[in-house]
C-alpha positions in Angstrom: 21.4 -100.6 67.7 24.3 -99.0 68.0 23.0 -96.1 65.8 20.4 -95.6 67.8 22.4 -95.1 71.1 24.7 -92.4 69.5 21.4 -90.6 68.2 20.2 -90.7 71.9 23.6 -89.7 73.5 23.7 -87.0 70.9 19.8 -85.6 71.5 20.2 -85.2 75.1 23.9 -83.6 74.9 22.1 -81.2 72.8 19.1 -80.8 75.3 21.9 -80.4 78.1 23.6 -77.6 76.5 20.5 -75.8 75.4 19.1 -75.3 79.1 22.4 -73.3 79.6 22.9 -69.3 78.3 26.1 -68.3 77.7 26.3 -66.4 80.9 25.8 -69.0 82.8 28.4 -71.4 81.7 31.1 -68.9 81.7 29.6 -68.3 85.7 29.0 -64.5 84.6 26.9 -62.1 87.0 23.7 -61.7 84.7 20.1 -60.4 84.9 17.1 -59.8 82.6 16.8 -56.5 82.0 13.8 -55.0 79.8 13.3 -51.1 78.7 10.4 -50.2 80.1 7.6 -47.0 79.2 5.3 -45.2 81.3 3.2 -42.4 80.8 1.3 -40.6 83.8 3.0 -44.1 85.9 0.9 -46.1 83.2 2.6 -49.0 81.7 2.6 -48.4 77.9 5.1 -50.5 76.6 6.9 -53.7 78.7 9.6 -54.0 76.6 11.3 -57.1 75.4 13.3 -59.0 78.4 16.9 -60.0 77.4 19.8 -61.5 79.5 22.9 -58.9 79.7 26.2 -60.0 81.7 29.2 -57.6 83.2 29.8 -55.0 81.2 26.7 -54.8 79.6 24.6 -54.9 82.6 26.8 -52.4 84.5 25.9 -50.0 81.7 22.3 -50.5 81.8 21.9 -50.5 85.8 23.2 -47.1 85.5 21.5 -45.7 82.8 19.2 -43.0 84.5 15.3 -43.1 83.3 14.6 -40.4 80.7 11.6 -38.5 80.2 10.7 -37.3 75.5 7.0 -35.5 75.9 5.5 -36.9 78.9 6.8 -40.7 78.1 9.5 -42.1 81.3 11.4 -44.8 79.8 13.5 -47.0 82.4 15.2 -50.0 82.6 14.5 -53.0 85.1 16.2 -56.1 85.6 15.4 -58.7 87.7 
């Protein structure tokens, strides 16, 4: 029985402290941010979201978009 109950304590510890990201517990100012493409204001490719925190996110907010033959690449967070 008493197996059993440090299984259970265990499993939901573990489910507890996988509903957290890193950012969070350290109470960091984070987003999800994705590089984004467009051509002619088309969506061409949606990227792949990630979180980014501080510094990182910093950088990316002020990356400007850029424009390689007709293809605007951008990032947005939300």
């Amino acid at each position: 029985m008493k197996m059993k109950r440090k299984l259970a304590y265990a499993a939901c510890l573990l489910m507890v402290a996988c509903t957290f990201t890193a950012c969070d517990m350290l109470g960091s100012d984070c987003q999800t941010c994705q590089l984004v493409s467009y051509e002619n204001n088309n969506l061409i490719d949606p990227g792949t979201p990630a979180e980014y925190c501080d510094n990182d996110l910093v950088i990316i907010k002020t990356t400007p978009p850029s424009t390689v033959n007709g293809v605007t690449s951008r990032w947005e967070c939300n």
